[in-house]
MARLOMAR-416575 format. One line per 3 residues: number of its first residue (from 0); their letters; for each residue x, y, z of C-alpha. Coordinates in Angstrom, 1 decimal, always signed. Layout:
! MARLOMAR-416575
NUM	A	X:Y:Z; ...
This chain:
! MARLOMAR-416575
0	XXX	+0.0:+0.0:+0.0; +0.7:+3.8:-1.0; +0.7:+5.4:+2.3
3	XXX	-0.3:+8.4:+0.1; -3.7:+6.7:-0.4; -4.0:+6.4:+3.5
6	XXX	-6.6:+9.2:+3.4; -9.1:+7.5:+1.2; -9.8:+4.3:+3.3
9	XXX	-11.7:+4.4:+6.2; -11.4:+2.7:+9.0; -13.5:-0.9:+7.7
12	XXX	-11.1:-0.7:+5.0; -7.6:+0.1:+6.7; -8.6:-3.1:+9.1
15	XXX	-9.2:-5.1:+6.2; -5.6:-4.0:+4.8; -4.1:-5.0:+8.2
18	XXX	-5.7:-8.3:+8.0; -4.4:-9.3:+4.6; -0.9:-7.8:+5.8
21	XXX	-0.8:-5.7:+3.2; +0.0:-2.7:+6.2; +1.2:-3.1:+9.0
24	XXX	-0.2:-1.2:+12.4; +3.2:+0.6:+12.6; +3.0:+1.6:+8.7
27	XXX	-0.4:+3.1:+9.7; +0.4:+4.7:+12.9; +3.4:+6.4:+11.4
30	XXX	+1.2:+7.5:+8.8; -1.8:+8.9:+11.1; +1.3:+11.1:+13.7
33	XXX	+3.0:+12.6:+10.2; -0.4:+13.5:+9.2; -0.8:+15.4:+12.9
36	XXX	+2.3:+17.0:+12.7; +1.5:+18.3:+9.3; -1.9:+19.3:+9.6
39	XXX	-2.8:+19.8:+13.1; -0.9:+23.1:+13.4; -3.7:+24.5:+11.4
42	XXX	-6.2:+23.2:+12.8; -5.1:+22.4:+16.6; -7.8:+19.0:+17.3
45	XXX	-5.0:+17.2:+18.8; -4.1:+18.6:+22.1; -2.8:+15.5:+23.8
48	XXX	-0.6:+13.0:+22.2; +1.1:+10.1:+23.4; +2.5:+8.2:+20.4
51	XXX	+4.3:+6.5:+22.8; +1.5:+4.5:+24.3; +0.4:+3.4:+20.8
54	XXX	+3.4:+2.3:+19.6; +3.5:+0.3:+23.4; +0.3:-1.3:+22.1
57	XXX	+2.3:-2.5:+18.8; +5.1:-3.6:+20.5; +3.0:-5.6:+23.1
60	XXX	+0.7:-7.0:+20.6; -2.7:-6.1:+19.3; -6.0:-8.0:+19.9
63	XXX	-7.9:-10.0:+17.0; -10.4:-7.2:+17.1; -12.3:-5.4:+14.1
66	XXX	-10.4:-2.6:+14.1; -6.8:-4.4:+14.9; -4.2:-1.9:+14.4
69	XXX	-6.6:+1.3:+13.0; -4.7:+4.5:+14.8; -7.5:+6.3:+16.9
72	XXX	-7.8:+9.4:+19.2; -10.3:+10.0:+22.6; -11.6:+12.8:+23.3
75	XXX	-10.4:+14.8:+25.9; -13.3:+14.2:+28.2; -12.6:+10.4:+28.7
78	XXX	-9.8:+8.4:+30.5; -7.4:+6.2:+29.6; -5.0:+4.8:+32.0
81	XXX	-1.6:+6.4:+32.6; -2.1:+9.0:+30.1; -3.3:+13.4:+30.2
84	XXX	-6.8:+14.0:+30.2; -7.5:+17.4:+30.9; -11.5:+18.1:+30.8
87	XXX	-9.9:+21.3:+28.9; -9.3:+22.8:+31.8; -6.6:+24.8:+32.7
90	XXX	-6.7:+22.9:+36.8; -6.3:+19.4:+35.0; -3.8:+20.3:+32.6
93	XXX	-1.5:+17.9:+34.3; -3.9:+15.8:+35.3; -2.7:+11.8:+34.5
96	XXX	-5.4:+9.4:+34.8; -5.1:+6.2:+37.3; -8.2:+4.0:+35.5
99	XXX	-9.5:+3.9:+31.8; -13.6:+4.0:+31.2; -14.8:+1.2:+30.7
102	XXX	-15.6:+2.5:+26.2; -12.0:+3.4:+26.0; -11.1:-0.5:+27.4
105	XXX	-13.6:-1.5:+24.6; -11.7:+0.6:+21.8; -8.5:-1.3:+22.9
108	XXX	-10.3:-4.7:+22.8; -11.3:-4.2:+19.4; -7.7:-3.2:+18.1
111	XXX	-7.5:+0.5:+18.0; -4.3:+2.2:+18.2; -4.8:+5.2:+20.6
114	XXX	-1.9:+7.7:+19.7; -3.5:+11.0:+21.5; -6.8:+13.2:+22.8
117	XXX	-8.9:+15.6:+20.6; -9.9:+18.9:+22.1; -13.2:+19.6:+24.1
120	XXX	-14.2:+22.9:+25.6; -14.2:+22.8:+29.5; -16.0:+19.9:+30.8
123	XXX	-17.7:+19.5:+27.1; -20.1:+22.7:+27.6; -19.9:+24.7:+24.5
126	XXX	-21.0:+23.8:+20.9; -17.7:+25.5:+19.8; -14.3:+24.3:+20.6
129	XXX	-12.4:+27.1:+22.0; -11.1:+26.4:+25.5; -8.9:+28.5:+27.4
132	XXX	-5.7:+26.1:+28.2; -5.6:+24.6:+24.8; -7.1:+27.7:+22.3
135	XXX	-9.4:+27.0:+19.1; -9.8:+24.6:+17.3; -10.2:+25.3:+13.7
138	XXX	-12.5:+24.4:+10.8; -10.7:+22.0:+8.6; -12.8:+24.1:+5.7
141	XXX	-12.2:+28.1:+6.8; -9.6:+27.9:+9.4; -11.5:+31.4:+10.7
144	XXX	-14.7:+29.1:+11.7; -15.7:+27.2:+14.5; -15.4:+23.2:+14.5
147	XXX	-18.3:+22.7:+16.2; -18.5:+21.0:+19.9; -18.3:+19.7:+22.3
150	XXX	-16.4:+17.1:+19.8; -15.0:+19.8:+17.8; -11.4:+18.2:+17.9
153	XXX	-12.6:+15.0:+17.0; -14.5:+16.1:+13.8; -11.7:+18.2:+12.6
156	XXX	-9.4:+15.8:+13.1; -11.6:+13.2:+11.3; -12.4:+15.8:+8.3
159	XXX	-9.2:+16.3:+7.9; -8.4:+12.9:+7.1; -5.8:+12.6:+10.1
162	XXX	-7.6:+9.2:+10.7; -11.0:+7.9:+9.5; -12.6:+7.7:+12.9
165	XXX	-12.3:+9.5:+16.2; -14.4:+8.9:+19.7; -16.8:+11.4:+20.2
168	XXX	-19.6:+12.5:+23.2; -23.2:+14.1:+22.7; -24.7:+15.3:+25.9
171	XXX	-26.7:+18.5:+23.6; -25.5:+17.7:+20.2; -22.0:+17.4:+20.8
174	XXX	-21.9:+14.2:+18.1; -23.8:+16.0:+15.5; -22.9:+19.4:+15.6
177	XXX	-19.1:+19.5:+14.7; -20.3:+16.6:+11.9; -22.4:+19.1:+10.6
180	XXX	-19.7:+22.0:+10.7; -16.9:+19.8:+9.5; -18.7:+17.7:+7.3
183	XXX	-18.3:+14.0:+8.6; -20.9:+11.4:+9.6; -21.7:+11.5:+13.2
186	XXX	-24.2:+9.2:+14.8; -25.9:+9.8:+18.4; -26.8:+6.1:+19.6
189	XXX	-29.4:+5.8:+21.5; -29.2:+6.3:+25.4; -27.6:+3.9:+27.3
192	XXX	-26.5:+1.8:+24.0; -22.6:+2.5:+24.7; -21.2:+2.3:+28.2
195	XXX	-20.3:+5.6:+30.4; -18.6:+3.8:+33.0; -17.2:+3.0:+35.6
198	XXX	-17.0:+6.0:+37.2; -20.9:+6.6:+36.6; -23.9:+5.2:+35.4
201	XXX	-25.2:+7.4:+33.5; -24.2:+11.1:+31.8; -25.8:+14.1:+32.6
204	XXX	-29.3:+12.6:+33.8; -28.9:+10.4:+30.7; -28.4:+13.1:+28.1
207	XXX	-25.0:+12.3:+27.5; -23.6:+9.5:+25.8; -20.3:+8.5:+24.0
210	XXX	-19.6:+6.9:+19.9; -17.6:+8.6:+17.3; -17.5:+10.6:+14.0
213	XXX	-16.8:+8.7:+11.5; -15.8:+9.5:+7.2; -18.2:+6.8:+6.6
216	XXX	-21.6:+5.2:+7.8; -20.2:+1.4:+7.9; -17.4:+3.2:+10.6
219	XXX	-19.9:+4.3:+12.9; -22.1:+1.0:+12.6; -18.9:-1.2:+13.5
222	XXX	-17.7:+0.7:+16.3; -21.0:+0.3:+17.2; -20.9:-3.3:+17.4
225	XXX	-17.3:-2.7:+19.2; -18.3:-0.7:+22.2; -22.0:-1.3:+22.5
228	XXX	-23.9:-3.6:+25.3; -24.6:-3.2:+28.9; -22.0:-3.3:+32.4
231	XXX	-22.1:-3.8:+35.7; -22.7:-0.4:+36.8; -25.4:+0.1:+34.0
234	XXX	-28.8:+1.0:+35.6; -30.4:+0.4:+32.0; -29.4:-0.7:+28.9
237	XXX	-30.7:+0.0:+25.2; -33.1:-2.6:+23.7; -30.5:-5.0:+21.8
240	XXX	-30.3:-4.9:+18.1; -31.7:-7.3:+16.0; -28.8:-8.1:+13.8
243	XXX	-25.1:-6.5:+14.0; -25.3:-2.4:+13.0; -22.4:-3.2:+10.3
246	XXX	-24.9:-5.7:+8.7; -27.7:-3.1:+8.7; -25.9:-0.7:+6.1
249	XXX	-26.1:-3.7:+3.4; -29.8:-3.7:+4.1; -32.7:-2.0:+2.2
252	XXX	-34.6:+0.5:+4.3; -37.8:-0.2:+2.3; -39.7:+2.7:+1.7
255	XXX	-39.4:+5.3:+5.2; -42.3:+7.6:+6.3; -40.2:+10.6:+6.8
258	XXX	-41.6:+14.2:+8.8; -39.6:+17.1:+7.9; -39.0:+20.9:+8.7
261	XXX	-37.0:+23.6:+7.5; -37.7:+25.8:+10.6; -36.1:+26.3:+14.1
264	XXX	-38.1:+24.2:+16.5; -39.4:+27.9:+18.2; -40.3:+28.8:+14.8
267	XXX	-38.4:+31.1:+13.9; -36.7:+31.5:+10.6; -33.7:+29.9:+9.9
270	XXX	-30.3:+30.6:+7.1; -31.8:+30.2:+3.7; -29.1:+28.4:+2.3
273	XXX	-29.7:+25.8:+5.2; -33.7:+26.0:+4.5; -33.0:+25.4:+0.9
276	XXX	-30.5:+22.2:+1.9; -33.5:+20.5:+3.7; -36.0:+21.1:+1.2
279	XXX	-33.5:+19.9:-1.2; -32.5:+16.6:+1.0; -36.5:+16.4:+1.4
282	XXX	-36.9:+16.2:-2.6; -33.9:+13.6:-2.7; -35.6:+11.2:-0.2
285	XXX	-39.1:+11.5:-2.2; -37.3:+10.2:-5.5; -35.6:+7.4:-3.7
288	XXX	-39.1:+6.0:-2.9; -39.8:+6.8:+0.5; -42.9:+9.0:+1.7
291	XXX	-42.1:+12.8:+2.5; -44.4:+15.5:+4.0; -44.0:+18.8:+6.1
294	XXX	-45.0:+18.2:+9.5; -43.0:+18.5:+12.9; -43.6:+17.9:+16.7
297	XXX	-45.0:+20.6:+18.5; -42.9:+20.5:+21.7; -44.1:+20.7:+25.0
300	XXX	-41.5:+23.0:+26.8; -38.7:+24.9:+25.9; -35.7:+22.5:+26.1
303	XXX	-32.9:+25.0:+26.7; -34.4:+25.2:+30.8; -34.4:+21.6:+30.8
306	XXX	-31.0:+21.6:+29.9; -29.8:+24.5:+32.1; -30.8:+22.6:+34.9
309	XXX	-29.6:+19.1:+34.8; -26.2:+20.2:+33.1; -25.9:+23.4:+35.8
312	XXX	-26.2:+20.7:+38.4; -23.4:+18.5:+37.1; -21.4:+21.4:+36.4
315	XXX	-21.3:+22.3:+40.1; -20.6:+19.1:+41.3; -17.6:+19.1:+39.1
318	XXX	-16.5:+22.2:+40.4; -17.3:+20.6:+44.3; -14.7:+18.0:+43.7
321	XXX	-12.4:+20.0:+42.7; -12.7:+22.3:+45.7; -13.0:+19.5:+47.7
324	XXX	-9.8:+17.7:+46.4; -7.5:+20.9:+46.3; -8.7:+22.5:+49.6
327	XXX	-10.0:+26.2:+48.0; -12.1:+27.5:+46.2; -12.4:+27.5:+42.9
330	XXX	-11.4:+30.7:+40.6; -11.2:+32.0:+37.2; -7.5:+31.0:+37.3
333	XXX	-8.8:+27.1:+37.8; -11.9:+27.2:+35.3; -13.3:+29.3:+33.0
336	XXX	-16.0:+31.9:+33.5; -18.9:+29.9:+32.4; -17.8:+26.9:+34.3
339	XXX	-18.1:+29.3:+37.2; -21.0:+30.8:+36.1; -23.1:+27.7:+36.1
342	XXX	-21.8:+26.5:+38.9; -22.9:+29.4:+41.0; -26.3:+29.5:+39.3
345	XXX	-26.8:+26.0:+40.0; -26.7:+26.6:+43.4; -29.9:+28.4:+43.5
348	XXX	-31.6:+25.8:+42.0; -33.4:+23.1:+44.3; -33.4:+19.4:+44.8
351	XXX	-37.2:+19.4:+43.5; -35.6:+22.1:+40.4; -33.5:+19.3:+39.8
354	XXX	-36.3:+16.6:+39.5; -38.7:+18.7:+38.0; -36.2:+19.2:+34.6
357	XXX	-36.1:+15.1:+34.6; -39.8:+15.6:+34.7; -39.8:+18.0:+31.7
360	XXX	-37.5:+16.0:+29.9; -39.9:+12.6:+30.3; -42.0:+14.9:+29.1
363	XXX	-40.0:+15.7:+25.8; -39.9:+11.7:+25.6; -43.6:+11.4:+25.7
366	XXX	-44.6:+14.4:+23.0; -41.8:+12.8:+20.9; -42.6:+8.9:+20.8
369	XXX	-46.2:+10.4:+20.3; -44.8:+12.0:+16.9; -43.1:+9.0:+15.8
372	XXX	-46.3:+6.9:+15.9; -47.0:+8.3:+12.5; -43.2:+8.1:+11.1
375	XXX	-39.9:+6.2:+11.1; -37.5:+9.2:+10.6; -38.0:+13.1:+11.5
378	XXX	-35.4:+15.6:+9.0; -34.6:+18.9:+10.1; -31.6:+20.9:+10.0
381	XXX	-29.0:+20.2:+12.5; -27.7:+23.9:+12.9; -29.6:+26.3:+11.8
384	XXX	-27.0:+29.0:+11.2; -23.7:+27.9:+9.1; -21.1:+27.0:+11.5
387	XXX	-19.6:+29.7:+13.8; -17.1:+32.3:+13.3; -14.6:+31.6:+16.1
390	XXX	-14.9:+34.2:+19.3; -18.8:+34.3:+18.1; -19.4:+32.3:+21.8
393	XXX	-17.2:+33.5:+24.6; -17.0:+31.5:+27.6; -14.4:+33.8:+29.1
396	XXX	-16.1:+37.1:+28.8; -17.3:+38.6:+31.9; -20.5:+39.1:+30.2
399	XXX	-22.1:+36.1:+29.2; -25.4:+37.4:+28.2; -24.4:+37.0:+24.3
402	XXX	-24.3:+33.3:+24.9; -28.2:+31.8:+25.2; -29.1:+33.9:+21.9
405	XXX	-26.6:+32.6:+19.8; -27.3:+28.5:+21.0; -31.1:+29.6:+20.2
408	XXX	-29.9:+30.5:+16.8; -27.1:+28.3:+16.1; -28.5:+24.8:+17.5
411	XXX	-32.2:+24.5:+19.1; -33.2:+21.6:+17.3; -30.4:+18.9:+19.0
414	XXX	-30.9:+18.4:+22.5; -34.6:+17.4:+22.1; -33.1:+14.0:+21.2
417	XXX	-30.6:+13.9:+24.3; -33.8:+14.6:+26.6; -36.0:+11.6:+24.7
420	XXX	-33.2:+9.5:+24.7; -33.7:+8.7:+20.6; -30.5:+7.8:+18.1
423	XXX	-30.1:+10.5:+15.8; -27.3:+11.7:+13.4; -25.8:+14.2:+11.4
426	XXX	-25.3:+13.4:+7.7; -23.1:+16.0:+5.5; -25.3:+16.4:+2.6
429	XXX	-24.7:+19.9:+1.6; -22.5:+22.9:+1.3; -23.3:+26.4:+1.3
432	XXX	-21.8:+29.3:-1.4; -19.3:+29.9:+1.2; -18.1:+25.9:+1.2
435	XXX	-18.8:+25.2:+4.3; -20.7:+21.9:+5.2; -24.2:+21.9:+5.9
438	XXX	-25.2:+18.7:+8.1; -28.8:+17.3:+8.0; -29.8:+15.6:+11.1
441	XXX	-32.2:+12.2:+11.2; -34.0:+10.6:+14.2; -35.6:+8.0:+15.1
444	XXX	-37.5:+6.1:+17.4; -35.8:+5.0:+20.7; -33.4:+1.7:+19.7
447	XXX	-33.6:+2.0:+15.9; -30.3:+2.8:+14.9; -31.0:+0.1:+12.3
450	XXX	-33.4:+2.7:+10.5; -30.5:+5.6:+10.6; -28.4:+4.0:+9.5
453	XXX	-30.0:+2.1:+6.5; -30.8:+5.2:+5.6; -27.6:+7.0:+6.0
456	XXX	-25.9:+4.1:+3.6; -28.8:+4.7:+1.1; -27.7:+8.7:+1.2
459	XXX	-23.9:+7.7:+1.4; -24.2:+6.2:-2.7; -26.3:+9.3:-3.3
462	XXX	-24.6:+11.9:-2.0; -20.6:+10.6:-1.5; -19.2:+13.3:+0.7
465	XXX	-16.1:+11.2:+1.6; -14.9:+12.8:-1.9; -15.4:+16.1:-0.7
468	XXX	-11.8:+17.3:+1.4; -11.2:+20.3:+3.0; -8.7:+23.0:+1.6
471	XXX	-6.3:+22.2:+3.9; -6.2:+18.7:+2.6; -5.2:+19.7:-0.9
């Protein structure tokens, strides 16, 4: 093999090539760490590295796993024994974990090579990618844009073709918004289908869970298969597929009653170039087969309070333990400003606050398996504003007040999905006059990743974005 042609595999296909030895796990990791030292300069996703620990994982030998000698980053949010993992923030930026979670033990059981961390903002809280200790990352398509978050690094990284597949987190949107900005395929499984463990049971009141972003759809359905399933500390688990996910992409998805809107989900106006992508993607899925008409759910609270609530409350205890294990209190020379903000606001908030938002958000749950009793797939936009210009959302600034209007704006349509608990992803099917990518995001009912991701293979030969690459690819 041409280690040239190394960007046009993914990560199926680089496994394969390891299996018939026509690479070898070395060749590849080389490979992925010259690509981050060419490329990441400009774009700044890779904030931790430790080739040494991959190459440890060659030396020592790889498991027979799917992905047996793929190079792979984590995200900066999730821990991996004996190497940094700073939460992006400036207090951990030494920080060295003592345990792995218990989906980065199941990337190394299925073969990945993990050569390095992609960038997060602080504790995951932004849609952008800009914290303080580590600085921007940049938009592998106009280096003066936002990635996206809270995966931001991951995306770029991925879009960028320094490797095919990178893990990921969505506790808002965090999966499917920097696909949509960087123009990769990321999937949001459904809650509680990949593990969060050990250190909790669930994420964020079950908002939050972990996969990856991916160049294609059979990527995200095999790591699927390779991290997915219950463990002890579960306190749920997802209903179990029917067949393996990789096997689903080879599979029809018959003809789809599919809902769709072009609006914000307050119904307000949205980009017209965006508006025009849906309508567009709408008119696609008609002459593919499958049934097509404007409708969406009418929701039955605002989900930005729902939100505030049950991620203000973790945010505090974050910054509890921290006081707690360094003795002080906590200051803008440990965290950022909206870490502290939240923090402090949470503490007005009640016990019964706290259990009213999981109220609201059963509520969500309800309205939205109400709506899907008349349809397999909802469309709508998954930002509704192209992606950010970086410094657009400050989470330094001692005035915040810019931030709730520009979420409102930028991405009101994602975190319904977190609250319901429903897989849904982000598919790059357009780009805008400017060339930056334009994600559409699908859902579906709760435990049918099967649907998405039919479907997603079905747009994949339509639509093959993996040809599209990023100017700073060429």
């Amino acid at each position: 093999m041409a280690l040239k042609e190394y960007g046009s595999y993914d990560a199926v296909g680089l496994a394969d090539l390891v299996r018939k030895k026509e690479v070898t796990p070395r060749e590849l990791l080389d490979e992925a760490i010259a690509r981050t030292e060419k490329l990441d300069p400009q774009i700044n996703a890779v904030v931790v590295k430790h080739y040494d620990y991959a190459e440890r994982q060659i030396d020592k030998g790889l498991p027979e796993g799917p992905f047996a000698g793929v190079p792979f980053l984590l995200k900066d949010l999730d821990l991996l024994e004996g190497t940094r993992t700073t939460f992006g923030a400036s207090l951990y930026k030494d920080e060295v974990a003592d345990h792995s979670s218990t989906l980065a033990l199941r990337c190394l059981n299925a073969g990945l090579t993990i050569f390095g961390k992609t960038s997060s903002p602080e504790f995951g809280l932004m849609p952008t990618t800009e914290p303080r200790l580590h600085g921007p990352t940049r938009n592998p398509w106009n280096l003066a844009h936002s990635a996206g978050g809270s995966s931001g690094g991951a995306a770029a990284a991925v879009a960028a073709r320094i490797l095919p597949v990178a893990h990921a987190s969505d506790g808002g949107g965090s999966i499917r918004i920097p696909a949509s900005a960087c123009g990769v395929f990321g999937l949001k499984p459904t809650r509680a289908r990949n593990p969060v463990g050990p250190d909790r049971g669930q994420g964020w009141a079950g908002l939050s869970c972990g996969h990856v972003v991916s160049i294609s759809v059979r990527d995200s359905a095999a790591m699927l298969d390779a991290l997915c399933g219950p463990e002890p500390t579960s306190p749920y688990h997802a209903p179990a597929p029917e067949r393996p996910f990789v096997e689903e992409v080879r599979r029809d998805p018959g003809r789809l009653r599919i809902a769709f809107t072009a609006k914000s989900p307050y119904g307000e106006a949205i980009d017209a170039e965006i508006s025009a992508a849906v309508h567009d993607t709408a008119s696609l899925l008609e002459k593919l087969g499958h049934h097509v008409e404007e409708r969406a759910p009418v929701l039955p609270l605002d989900p930005a309070e729902v939100m505030a609530t049950i991620v203000g409350a973790n945010t505090a205890l974050s910054v509890r333990l921290a006081e707690k294990r360094f003795g002080r209190p906590m200051t803008a020379e440990d965290f950022e400003i909206l870490t502290l903000v939240m923090a402090h606001n949470a503490q007005s908030t009640s016990a019964t606050d706290y259990v009213a938002a999981e109220l609201g958000a059963f509520r969500m749950s309800r309205a939205l398996a109400e709506f899907f009793a008349s349809c397999d797939v909802f469309l709508s936009p998954t930002l509704c504003t192209p992606p950010l210009r970086l410094g657009e959302l400050n989470s330094m600034a001692q005035d915040l007040s810019h931030i709730g209007p520009t979420l409102r704006r930028y991405m009101p349509g994602t975190s319904m999905f977190n609250m319901s608990g429903q897989p849904a992803m982000s598919v790059p099917l357009a780009w805008n006059s400017a060339g930056l990518p334009l994600g559409m995001m699908f859902a579906a009912r709760f435990g049918d990743e099967a649907t998405l991701l039919r479907l997603a293979a079905q747009l994949e030969q339509e639509r093959p974005w993996s040809a599209k690459l990023p100017p700073i690819c060429t």
